[in-house]
mmCIF file of the C-alpha atoms, coordinates in Angstrom:
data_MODEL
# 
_entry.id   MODEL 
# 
loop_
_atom_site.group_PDB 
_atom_site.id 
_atom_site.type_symbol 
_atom_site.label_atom_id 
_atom_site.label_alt_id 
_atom_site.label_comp_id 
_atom_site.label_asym_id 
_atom_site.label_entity_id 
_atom_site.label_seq_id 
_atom_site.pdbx_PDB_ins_code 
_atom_site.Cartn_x 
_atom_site.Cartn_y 
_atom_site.Cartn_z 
_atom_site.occupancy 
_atom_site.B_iso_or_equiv 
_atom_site.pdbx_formal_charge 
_atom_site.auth_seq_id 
_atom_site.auth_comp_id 
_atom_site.auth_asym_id 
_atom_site.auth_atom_id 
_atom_site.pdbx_PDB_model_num 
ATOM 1   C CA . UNK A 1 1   ? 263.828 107.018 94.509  1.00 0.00 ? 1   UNK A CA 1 
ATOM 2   C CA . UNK A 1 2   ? 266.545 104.829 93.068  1.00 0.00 ? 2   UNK A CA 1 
ATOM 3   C CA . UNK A 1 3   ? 269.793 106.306 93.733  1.00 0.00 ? 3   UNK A CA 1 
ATOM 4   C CA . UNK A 1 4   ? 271.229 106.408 89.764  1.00 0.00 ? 4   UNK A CA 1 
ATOM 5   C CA . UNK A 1 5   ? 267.669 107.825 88.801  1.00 0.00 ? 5   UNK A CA 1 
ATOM 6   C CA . UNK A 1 6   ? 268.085 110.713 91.674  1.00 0.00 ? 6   UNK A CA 1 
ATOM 7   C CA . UNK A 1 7   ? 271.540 111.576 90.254  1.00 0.00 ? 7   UNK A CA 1 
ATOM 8   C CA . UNK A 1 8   ? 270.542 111.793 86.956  1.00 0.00 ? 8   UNK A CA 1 
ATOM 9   C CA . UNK A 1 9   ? 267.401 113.904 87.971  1.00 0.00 ? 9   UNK A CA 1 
ATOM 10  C CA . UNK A 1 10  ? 270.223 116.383 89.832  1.00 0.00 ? 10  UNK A CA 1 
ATOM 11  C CA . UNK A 1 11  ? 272.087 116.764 87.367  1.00 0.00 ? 11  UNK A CA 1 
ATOM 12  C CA . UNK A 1 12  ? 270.039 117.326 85.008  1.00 0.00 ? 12  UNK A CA 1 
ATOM 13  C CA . UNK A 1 13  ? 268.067 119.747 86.984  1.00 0.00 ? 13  UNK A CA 1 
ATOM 14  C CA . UNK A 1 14  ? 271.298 121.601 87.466  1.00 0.00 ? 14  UNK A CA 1 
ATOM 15  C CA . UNK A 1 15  ? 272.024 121.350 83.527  1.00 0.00 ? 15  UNK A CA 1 
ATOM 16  C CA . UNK A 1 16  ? 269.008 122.896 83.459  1.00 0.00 ? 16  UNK A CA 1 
ATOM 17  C CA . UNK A 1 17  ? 269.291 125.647 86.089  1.00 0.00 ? 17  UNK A CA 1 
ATOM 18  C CA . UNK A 1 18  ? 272.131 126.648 84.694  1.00 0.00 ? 18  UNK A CA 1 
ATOM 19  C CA . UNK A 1 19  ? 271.568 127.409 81.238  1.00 0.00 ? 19  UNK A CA 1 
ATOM 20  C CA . UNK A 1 20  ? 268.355 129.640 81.916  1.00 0.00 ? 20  UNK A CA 1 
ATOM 21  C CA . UNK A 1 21  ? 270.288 131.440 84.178  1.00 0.00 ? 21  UNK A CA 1 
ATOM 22  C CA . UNK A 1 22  ? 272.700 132.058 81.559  1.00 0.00 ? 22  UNK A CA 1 
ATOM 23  C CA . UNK A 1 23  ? 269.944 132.726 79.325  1.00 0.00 ? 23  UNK A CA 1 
ATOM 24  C CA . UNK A 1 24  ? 268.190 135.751 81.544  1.00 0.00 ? 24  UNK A CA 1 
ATOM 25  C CA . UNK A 1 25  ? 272.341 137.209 81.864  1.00 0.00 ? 25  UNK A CA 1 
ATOM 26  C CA . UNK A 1 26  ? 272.117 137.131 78.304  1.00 0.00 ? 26  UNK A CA 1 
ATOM 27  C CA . UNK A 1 27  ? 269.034 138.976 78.244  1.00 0.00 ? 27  UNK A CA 1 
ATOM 28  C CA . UNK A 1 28  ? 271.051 141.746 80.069  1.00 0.00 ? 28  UNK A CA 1 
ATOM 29  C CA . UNK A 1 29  ? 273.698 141.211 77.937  1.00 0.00 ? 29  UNK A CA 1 
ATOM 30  C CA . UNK A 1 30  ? 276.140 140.077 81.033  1.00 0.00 ? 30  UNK A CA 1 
ATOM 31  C CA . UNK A 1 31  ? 276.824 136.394 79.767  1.00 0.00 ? 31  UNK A CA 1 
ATOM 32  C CA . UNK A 1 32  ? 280.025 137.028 77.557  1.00 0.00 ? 32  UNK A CA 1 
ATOM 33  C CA . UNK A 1 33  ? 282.390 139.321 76.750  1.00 0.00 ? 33  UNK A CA 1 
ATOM 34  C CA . UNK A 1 34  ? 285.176 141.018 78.663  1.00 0.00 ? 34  UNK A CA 1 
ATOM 35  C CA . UNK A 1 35  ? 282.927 141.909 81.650  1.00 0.00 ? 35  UNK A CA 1 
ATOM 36  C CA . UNK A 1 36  ? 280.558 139.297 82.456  1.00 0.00 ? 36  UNK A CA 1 
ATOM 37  C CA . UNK A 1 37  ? 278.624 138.443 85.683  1.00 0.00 ? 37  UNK A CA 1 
ATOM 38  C CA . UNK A 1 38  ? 276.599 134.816 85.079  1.00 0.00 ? 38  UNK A CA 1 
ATOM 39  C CA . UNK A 1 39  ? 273.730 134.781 87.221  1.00 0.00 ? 39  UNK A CA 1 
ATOM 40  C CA . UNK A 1 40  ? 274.243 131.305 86.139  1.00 0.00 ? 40  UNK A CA 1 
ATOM 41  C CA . UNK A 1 41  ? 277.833 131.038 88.147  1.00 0.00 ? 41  UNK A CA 1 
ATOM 42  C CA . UNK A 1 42  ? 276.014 130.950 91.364  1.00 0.00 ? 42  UNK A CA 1 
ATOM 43  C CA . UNK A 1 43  ? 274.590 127.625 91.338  1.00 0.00 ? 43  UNK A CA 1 
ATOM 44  C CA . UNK A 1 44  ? 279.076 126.783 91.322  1.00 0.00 ? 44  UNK A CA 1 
ATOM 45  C CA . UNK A 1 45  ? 277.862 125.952 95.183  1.00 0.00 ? 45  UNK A CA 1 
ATOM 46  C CA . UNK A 1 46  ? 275.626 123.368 94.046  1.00 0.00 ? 46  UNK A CA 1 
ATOM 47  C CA . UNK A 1 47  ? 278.556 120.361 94.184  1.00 0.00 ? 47  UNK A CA 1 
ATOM 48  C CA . UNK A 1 48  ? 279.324 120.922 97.882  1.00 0.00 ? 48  UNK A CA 1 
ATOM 49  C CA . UNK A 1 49  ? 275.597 119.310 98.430  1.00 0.00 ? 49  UNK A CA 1 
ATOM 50  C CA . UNK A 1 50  ? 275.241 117.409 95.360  1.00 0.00 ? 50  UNK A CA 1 
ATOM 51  C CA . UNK A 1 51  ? 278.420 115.557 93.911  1.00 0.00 ? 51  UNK A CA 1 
ATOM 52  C CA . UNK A 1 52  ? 275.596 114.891 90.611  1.00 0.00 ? 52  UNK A CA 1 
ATOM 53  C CA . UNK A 1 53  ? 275.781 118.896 89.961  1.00 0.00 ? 53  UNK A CA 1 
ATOM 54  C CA . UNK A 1 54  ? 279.517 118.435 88.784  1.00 0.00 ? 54  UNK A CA 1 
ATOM 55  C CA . UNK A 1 55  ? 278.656 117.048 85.469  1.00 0.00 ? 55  UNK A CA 1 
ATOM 56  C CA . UNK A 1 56  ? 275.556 119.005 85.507  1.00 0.00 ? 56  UNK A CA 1 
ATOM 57  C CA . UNK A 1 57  ? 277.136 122.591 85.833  1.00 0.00 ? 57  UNK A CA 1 
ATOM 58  C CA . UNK A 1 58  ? 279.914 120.799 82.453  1.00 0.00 ? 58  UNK A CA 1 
ATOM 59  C CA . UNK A 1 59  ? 276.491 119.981 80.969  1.00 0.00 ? 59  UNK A CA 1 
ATOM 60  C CA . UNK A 1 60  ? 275.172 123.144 81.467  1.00 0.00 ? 60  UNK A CA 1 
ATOM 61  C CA . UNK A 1 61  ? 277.732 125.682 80.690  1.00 0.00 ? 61  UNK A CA 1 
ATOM 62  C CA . UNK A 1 62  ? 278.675 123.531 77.660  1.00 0.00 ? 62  UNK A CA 1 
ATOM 63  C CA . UNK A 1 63  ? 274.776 123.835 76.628  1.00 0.00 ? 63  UNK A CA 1 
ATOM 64  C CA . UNK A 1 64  ? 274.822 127.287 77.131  1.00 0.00 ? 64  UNK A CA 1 
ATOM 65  C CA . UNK A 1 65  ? 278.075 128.944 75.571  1.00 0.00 ? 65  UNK A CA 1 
ATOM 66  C CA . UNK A 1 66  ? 276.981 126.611 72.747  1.00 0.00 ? 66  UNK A CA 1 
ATOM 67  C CA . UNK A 1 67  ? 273.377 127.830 72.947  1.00 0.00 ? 67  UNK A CA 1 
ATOM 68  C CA . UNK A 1 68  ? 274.505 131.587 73.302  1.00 0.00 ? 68  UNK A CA 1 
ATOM 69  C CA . UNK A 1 69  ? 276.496 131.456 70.201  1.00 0.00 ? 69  UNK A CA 1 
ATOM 70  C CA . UNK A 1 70  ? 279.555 131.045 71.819  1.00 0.00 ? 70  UNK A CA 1 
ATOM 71  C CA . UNK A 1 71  ? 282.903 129.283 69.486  1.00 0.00 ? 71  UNK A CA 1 
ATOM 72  C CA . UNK A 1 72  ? 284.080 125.788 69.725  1.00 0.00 ? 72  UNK A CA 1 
ATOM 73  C CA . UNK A 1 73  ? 286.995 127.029 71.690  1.00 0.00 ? 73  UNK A CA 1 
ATOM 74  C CA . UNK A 1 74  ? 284.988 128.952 74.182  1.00 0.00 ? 74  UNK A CA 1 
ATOM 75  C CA . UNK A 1 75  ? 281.977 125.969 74.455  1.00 0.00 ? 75  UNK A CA 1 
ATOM 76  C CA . UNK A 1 76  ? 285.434 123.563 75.175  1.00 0.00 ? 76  UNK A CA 1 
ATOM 77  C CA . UNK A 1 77  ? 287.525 125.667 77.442  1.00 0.00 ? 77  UNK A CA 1 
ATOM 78  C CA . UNK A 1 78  ? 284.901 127.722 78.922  1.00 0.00 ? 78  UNK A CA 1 
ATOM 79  C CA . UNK A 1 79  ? 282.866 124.497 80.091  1.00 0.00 ? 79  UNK A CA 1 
ATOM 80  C CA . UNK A 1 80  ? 286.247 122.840 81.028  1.00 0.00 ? 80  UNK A CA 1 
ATOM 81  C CA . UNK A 1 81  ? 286.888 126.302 83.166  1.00 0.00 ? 81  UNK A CA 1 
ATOM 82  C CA . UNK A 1 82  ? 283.446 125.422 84.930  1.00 0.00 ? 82  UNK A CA 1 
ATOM 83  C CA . UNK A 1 83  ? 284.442 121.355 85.525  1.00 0.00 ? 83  UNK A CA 1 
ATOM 84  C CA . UNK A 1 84  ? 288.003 122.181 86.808  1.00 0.00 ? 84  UNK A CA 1 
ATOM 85  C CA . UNK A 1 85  ? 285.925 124.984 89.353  1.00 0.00 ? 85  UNK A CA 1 
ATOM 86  C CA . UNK A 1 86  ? 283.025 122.063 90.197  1.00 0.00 ? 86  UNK A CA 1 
ATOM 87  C CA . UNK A 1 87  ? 285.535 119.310 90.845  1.00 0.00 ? 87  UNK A CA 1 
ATOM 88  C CA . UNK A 1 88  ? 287.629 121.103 93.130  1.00 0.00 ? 88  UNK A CA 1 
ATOM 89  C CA . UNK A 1 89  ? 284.203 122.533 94.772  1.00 0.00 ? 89  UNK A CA 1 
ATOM 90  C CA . UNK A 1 90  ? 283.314 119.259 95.598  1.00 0.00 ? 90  UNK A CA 1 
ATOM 91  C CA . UNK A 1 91  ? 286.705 118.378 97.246  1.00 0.00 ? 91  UNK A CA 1 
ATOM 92  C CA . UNK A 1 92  ? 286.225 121.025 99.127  1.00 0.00 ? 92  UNK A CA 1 
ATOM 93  C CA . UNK A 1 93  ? 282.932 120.775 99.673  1.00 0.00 ? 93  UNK A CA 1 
ATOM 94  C CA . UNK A 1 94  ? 283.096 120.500 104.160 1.00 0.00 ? 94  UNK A CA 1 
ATOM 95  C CA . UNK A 1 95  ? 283.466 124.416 103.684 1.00 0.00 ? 95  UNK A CA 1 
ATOM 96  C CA . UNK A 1 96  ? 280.802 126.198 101.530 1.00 0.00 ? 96  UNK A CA 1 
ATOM 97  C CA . UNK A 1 97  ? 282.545 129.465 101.093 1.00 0.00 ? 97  UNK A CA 1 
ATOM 98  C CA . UNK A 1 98  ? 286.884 127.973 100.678 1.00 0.00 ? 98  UNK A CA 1 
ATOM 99  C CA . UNK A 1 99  ? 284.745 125.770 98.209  1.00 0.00 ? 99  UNK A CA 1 
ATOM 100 C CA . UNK A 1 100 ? 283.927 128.469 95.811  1.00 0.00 ? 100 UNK A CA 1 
ATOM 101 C CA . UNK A 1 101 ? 287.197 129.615 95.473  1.00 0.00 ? 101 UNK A CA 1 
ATOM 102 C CA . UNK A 1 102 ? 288.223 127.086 92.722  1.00 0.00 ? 102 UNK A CA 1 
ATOM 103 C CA . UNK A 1 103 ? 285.206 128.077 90.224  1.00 0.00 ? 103 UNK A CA 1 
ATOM 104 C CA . UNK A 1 104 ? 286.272 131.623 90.472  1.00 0.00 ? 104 UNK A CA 1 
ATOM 105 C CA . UNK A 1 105 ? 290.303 130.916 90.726  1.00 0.00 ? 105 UNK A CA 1 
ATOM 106 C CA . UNK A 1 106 ? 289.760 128.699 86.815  1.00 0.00 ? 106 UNK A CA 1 
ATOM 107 C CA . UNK A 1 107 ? 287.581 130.975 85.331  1.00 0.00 ? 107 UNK A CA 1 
ATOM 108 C CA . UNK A 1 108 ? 289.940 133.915 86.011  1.00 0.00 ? 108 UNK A CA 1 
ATOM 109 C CA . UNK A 1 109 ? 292.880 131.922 85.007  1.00 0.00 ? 109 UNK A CA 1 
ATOM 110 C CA . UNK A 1 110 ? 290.759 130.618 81.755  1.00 0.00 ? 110 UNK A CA 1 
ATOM 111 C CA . UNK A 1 111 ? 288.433 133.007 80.315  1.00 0.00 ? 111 UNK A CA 1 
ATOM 112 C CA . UNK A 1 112 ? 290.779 135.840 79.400  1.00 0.00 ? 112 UNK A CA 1 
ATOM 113 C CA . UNK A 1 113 ? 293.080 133.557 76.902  1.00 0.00 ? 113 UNK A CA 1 
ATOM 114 C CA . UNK A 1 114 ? 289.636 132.855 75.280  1.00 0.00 ? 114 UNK A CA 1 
ATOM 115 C CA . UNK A 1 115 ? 288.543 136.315 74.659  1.00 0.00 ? 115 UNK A CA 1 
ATOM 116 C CA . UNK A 1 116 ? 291.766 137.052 73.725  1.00 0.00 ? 116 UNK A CA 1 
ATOM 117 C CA . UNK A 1 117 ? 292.969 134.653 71.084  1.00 0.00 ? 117 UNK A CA 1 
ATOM 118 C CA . UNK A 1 118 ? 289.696 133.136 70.270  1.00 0.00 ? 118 UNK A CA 1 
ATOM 119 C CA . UNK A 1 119 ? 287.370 136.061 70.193  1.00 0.00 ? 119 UNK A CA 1 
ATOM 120 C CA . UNK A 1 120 ? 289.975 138.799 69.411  1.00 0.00 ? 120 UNK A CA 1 
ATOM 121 C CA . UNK A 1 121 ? 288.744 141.267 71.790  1.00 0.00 ? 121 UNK A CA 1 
ATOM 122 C CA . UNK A 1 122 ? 290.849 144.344 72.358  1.00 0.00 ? 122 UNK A CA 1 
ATOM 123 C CA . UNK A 1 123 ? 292.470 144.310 75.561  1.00 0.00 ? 123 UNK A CA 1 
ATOM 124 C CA . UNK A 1 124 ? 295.250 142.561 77.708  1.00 0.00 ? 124 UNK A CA 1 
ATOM 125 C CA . UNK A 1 125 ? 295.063 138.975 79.613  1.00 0.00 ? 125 UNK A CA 1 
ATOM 126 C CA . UNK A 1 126 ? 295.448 140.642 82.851  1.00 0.00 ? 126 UNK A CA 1 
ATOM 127 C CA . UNK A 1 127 ? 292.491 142.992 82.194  1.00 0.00 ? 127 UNK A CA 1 
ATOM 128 C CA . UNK A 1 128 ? 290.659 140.335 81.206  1.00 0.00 ? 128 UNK A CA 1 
ATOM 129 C CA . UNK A 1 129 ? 291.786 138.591 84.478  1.00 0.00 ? 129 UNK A CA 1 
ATOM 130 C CA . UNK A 1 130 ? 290.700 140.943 86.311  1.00 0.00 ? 130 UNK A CA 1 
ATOM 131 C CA . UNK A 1 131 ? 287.391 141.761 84.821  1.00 0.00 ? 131 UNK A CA 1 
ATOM 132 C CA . UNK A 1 132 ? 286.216 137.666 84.552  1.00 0.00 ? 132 UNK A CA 1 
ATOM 133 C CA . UNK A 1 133 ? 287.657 137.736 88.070  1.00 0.00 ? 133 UNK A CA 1 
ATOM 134 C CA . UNK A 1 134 ? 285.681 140.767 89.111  1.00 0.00 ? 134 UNK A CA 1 
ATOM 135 C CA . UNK A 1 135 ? 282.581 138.845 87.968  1.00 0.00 ? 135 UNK A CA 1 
ATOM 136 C CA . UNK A 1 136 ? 283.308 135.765 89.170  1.00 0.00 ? 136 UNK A CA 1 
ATOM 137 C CA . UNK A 1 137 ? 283.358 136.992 92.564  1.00 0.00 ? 137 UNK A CA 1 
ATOM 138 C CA . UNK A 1 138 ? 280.119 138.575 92.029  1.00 0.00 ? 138 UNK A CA 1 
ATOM 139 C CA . UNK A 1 139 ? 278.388 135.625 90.915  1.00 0.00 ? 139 UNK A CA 1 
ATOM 140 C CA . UNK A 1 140 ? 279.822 132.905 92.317  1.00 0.00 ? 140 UNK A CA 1 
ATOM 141 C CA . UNK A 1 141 ? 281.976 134.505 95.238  1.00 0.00 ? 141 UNK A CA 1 
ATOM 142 C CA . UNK A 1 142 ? 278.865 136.475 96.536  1.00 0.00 ? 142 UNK A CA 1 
ATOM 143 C CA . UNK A 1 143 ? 275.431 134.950 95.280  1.00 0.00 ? 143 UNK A CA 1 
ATOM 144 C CA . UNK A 1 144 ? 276.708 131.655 95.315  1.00 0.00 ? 144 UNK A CA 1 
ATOM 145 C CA . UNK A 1 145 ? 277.661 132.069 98.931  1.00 0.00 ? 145 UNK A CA 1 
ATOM 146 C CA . UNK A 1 146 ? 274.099 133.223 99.853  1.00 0.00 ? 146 UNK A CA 1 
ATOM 147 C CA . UNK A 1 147 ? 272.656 129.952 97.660  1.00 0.00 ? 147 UNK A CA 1 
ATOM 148 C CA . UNK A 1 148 ? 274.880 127.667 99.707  1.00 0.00 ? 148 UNK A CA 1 
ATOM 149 C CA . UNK A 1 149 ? 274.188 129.358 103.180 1.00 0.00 ? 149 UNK A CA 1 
ATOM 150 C CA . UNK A 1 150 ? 270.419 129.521 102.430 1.00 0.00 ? 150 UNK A CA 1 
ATOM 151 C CA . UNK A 1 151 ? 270.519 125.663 101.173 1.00 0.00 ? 151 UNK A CA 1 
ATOM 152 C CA . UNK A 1 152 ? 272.867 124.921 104.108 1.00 0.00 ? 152 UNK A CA 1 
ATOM 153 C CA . UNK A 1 153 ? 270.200 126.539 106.712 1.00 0.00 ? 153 UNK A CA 1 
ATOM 154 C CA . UNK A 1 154 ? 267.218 125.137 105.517 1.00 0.00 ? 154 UNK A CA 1 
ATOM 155 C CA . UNK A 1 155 ? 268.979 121.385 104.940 1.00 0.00 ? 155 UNK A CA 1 
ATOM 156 C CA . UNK A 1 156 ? 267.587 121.329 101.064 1.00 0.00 ? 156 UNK A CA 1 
ATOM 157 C CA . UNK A 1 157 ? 269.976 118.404 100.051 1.00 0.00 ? 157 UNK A CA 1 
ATOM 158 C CA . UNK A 1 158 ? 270.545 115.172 101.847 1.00 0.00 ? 158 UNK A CA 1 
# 
């Protein structure tokens, strides 16, 4: 397969992944608000095999915060959240589980200004911090570490 053609196919794949993920954490009603665990955070792995699944986890969580309803601000700094995370998963990319670190460390850092001054929610940025981080660690810390040793083991990507 030409090589442009296979990273556009990745990417897009991961797009894809990622926002019907999102969409069956919606349908449990654990894609937004102060506690939220994206099932869809997992695939956050996906760069250290793939450096095409950077742009496709933007694409996707900018699809689906837009898709879910989310605000301008949240569908900008949310997705920018997941881009900062991917990029610095794919520097790191030689260790799967240092590598997940970033995604969780921006979203932690991001997310809780967003609730707070964009959707108003009642709490404070540090309980926000800790909840997004909470969940963060959950989806990407924990399931995305058993993606990335399962895709690791069974050589998926080369």
């Amino acid at each position: 397969m030409n090589t442009t053609a296979k990273k556009i196919s990745q990417g897009a794949m991961t797009a894809a992944l990622y926002v019907v993920l999102t969409y069956v954490s919606a349908a449990f009603g654990m894609s937004s608000g102060a506690v939220q665990v994206r099932l869809s955070e997992a695939l956050c792995v996906l760069p250290c095999f793939m450096p095409a699944a950077v742009w496709g986890l933007f694409a996707g969580c900018l699809l689906s915060n837009f898709l879910t309803g989310g605000i301008m601000t949240d569908v900008i700094f949310g997705s920018l959240a997941t881009l900062i995370g991917a990029f610095c998963t794919r520097t790191l990319r030689k260790n799967i589980y240092l590598s997940l670190i970033p995604p969780i460390i921006s979203n932690t850092l991001i997310i809780p200004f967003v609730l707070a001054y964009a959707y108003h929610i009642q709490g404070t940025i540090p309980y926000f911090m800790m909840t997004v981080g909470i969940g963060e660690i959950i989806s990407c810390g924990i399931f995305g570490a058993l993606l990335g040793s399962v895709l690791k083991k069974y050589k998926i990507f080369s």
